[in-house]
C-alpha positions, -999 to 999 in steps of 0.1 A, spaced: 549 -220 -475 522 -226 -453 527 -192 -433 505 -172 -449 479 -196 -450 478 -199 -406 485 -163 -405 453 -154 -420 434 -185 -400 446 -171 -367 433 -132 -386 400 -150 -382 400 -147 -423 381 -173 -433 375 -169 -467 411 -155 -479 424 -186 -457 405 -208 -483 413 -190 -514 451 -197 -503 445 -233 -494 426 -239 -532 458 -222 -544 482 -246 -527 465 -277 -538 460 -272 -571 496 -264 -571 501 -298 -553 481 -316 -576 501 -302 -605 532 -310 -590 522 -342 -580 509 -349 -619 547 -332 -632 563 -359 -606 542 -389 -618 548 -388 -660 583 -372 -657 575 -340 -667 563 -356 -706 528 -345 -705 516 -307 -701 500 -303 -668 466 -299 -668 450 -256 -659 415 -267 -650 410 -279 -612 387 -304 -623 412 -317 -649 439 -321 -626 415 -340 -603 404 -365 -628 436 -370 -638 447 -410 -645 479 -399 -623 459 -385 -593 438 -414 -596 466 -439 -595 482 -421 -564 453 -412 -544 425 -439 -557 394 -433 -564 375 -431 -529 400 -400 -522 394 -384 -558 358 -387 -553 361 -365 -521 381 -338 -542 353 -339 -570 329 -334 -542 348 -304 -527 355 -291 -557 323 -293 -577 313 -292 -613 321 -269 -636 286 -258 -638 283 -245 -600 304 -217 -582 341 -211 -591 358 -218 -556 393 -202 -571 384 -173 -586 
């Protein structure tokens, strides 16, 4: 899963190294979110929804979710994923 992602770190690609790492963790969070409420609730497409979300704040508290908010932004500033 992860090959890709230290194949293109050792390239010395930097920036398509991050775009693949955004891509893995919003795919976590989602997972994670599926996981949590059994698959009952549609997952959420934003990044900054899936960060806010009451199950990623349950699992990962809100010191942790604050660092993802920070990484991530506000919807207002640049678009990290695409």
């Amino acid at each position: 899963m992860f090959h890709q992602f230290f194949e293109l770190y050792l390239e010395k690609k930097y920036f398509l190294c991050f775009l693949v790492a955004i891509t893995y963790f919003e795919r976590l969070l989602g997972d994670l979110i599926f996981a949590k409420t059994d698959g009952k609730i549609e997952i959420p497409t934003k990044m900054s929804d899936l960060i806010t979300h009451p199950a990623i704040l349950e699992l990962f508290g809100s010191d942790v979710v604050f660092l993802f908010r920070t990484w991530v932004g506000p919807l207002c500033t640049l678009n990290v994923r695409n």
